[in-house]
N, C-alpha and C positions, 0 to 999 in steps of 0.2 A: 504494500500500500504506500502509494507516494504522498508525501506531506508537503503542503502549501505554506510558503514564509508566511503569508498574512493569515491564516487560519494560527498558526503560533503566535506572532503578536494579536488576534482581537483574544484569545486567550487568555495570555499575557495581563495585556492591557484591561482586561473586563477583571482578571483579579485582583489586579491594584487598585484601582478602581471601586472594586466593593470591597476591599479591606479598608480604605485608606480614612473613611470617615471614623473608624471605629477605631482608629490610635488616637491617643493623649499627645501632647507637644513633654508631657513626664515622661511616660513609656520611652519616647526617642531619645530623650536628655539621658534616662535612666541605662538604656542599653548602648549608649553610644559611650556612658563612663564605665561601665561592666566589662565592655570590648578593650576600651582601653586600657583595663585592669588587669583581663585577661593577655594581654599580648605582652605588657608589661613582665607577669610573673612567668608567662613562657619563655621569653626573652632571660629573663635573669637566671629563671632557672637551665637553661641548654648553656648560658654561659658558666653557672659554676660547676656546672656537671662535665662543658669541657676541659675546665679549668684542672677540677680533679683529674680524669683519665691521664693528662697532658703528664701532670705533676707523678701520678701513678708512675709510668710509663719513663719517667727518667732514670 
């Protein structure tokens, strides 16, 4: 079955679209500092983990 670009964006588009009234301007602020907290303690943490191996490994 061959799929049509614009049958994937009115898809797309019709569910953002009916989600979009139902988020808070909180929810966005909320999860946009979660994210950022999240990548933060990824970030630190693959840094002291390569930190140790490194140190291991001398």
């Amino acid at each position: 079955m061959e799929t049509n670009i614009s049958l994937k964006v009115g898809t797309a588009s019709g569910t953002i679209l009916s989600v979009l009234p139902n988020i808070l301007s909180e929810d966005i602020l909320k999860t946009i500092i979660l994210a950022a907290l999240g990548a933060l303690v990824s970030f630190t943490l693959s840094f002291l983990l390569k930190w140790l191996t490194k140190s291991k490994n001398k």
